[in-house]
C-alpha positions, -999 to +999 in steps of 0.1 A: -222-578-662-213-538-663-195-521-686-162-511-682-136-476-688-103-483-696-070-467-699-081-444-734-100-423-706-070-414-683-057-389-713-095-378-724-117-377-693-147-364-719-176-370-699-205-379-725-205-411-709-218-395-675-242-372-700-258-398-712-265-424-689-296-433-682-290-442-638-261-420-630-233-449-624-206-435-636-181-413-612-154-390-617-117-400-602-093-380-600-077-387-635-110-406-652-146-422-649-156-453-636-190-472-641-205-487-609-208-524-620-237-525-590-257-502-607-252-504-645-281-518-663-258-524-695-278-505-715-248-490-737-255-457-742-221-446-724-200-471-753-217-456-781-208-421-773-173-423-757-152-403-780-120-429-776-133-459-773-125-464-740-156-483-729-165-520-732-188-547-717-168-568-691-161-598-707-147-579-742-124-558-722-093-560-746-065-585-726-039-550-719-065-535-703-082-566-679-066-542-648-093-517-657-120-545-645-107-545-611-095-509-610-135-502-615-145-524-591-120-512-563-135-473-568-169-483-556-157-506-524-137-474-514-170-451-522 
């Protein structure tokens, strides 16, 4: 299980998240980041610095933003 960016990042797009991580799987898209879920070693370092809380492990993904799961996913089979 990987964590995930939801919609908080579309109006921040900070970037300590990419600073911090530990084995580079988070991306830029064109209007926020998204965490490889094949290469995230849920380690948590991205959540904890994430200046709006826009980052959570896959299964606590607040209900509104369960699109954000897939929306992850669907960046990396296009990469």
């Amino acid at each position: 299980m990987a964590f995930v960016i939801t919609s908080p990042c579309k109006t921040e797009k900070a970037g300590e998240c990419v600073e911090v991580c530990p084995v580079d799987c988070i991306e830029e898209g064109e209007d926020m980041f998204f965490i490889d879920p094949d290469i995230c070693i849920d380690c948590g370092a991205c959540e904890a610095v994430c200046p709006v809380t826009a980052i959570y492990m896959e299964d606590e993904v607040p209900e509104e933003e369960n699109e954000y799961i897939e929306l992850n996913r669907l960046f990396f089979q296009g990469n």
